[in-house]
C-alpha positions in Angstrom: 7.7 6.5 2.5 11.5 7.8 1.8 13.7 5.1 0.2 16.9 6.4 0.0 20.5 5.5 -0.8 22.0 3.7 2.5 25.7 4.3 3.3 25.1 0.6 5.5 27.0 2.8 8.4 23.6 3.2 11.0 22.8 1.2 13.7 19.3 0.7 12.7 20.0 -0.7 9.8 22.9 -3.0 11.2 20.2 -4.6 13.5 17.8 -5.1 10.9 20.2 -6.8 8.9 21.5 -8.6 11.9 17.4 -9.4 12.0 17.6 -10.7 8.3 20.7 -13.1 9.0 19.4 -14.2 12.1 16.0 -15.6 10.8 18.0 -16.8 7.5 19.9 -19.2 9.5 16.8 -20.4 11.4 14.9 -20.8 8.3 18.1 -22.7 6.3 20.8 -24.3 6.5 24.5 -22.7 6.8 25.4 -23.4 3.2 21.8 -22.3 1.9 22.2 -18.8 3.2 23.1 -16.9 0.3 22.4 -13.5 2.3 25.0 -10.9 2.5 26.4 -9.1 5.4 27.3 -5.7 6.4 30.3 -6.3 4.6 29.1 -8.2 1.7 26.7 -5.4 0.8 29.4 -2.2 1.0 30.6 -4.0 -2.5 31.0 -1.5 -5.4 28.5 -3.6 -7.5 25.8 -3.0 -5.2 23.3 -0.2 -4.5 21.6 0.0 -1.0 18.6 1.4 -0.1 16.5 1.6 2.9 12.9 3.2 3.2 12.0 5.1 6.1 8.9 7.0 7.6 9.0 10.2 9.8 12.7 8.5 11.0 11.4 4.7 11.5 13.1 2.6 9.5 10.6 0.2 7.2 13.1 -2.2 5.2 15.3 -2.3 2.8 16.6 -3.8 -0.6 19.4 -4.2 -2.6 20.6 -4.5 -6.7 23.7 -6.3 -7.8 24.9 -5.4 -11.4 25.6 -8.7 -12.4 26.7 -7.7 -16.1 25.6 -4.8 -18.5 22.2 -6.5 -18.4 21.6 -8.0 -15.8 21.1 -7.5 -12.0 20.6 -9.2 -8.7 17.9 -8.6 -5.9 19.1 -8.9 -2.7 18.7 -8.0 0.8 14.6 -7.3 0.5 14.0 -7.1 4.2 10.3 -5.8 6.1 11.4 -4.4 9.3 9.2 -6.5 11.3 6.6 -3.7 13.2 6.0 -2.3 9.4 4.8 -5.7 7.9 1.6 -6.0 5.2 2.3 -2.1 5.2 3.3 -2.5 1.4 6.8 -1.7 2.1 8.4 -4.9 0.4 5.9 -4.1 -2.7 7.1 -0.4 -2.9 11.1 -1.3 -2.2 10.4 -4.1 -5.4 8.9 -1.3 -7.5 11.7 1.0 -6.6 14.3 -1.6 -7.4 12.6 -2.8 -11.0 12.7 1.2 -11.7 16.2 1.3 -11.0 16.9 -1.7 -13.2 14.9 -0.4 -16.2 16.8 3.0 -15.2 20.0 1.1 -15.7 18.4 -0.8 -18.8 19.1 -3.9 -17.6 17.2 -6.3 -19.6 16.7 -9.0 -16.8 16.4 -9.2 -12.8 16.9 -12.0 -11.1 17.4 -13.1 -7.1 17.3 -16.2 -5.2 14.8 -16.8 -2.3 14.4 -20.1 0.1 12.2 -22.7 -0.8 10.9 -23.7 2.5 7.0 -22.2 3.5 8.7 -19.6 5.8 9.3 -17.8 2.7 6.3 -18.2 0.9 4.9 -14.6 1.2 8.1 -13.2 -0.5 7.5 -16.5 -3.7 4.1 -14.9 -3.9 5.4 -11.3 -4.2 7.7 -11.6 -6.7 5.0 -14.1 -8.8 2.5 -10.9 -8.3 5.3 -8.7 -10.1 5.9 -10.9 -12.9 9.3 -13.5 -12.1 9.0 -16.6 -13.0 11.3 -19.9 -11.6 14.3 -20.6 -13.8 17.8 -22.4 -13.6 20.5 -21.0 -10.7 22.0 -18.3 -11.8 25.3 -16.6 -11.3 27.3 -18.9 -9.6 24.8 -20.1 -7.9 24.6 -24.0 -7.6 21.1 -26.0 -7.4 19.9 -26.3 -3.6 17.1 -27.8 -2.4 16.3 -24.7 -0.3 16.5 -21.9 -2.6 14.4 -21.7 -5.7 15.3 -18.5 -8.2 13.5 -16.5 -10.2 13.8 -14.1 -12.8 11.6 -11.5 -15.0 12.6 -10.0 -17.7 12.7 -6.0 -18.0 10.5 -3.6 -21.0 12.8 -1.6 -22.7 
């Protein structure tokens, strides 16, 4: 598996994000979708990076600098023919790299509270983030819980 820095500019990856959106709105309500769009990701404060094999697209993920210490998970996405192929676990490991890289001292992200997203609670638990307060500007909401873990130096 290739995870590389994504310029957001392929169609592969605009569907797949198109994907994410798409099942976020199914899962929650309009004003519980924190997810970003094509747009929202090309922000200066966010990396992108997508992993691929032999040219097939696998998923993606993203990290927010939130301040000198701090960043923000977003955009984990499993293309959906590469599920339980440990590509979410290897985009996480990549992403808490690049935090430790960038010695952030904590990671955070916000993730939906209803059983759809269940499988990516028990991910992050596995790798060590625990449930904490919003974070961020983010406001409580019954459909997101967030979670945080803090980083070894």
């Amino acid at each position: 598996m290739l995870i590389r820095v994504d310029d957001l500019e392929g169609a592969e990856i605009a569907a797949l994000l198109a994907e994410h959106l798409g099942d976020m709105h199914r899962w929650s309500p309009p004003e519980s979708v924190h997810a970003l769009d094509l747009a929202g990701l090309r922000s200066p404060d966010i990396t992108f990076w997508t992993a691929w094999n032999d040219g097939d697209l696998l998923g993606c993920g993203a990290l927010k600098a939130l301040d000198r210490d701090h960043g923000e998970i977003k955009s984990m996405r499993t293309a959906a023919k590469s599920r339980r192929q440990g590509v979410a676990r290897t985009m996480l490991e990549h992403i808490i790299r690049e935090g430790r890289r960038r010695r952030y001292r904590r990671l955070s992200l916000e993730t939906g509270s209803l059983p759809a997203f269940e499988p990516a609670r028990r991910l992050y638990e596995r790798f060590g983030f625990t449930y904490c307060d919003p974070f961020a500007g983010y406001g409580p909401d019954p459909n997101s819980v967030f979670m945080t873990r803090s980083l070894d130096p």
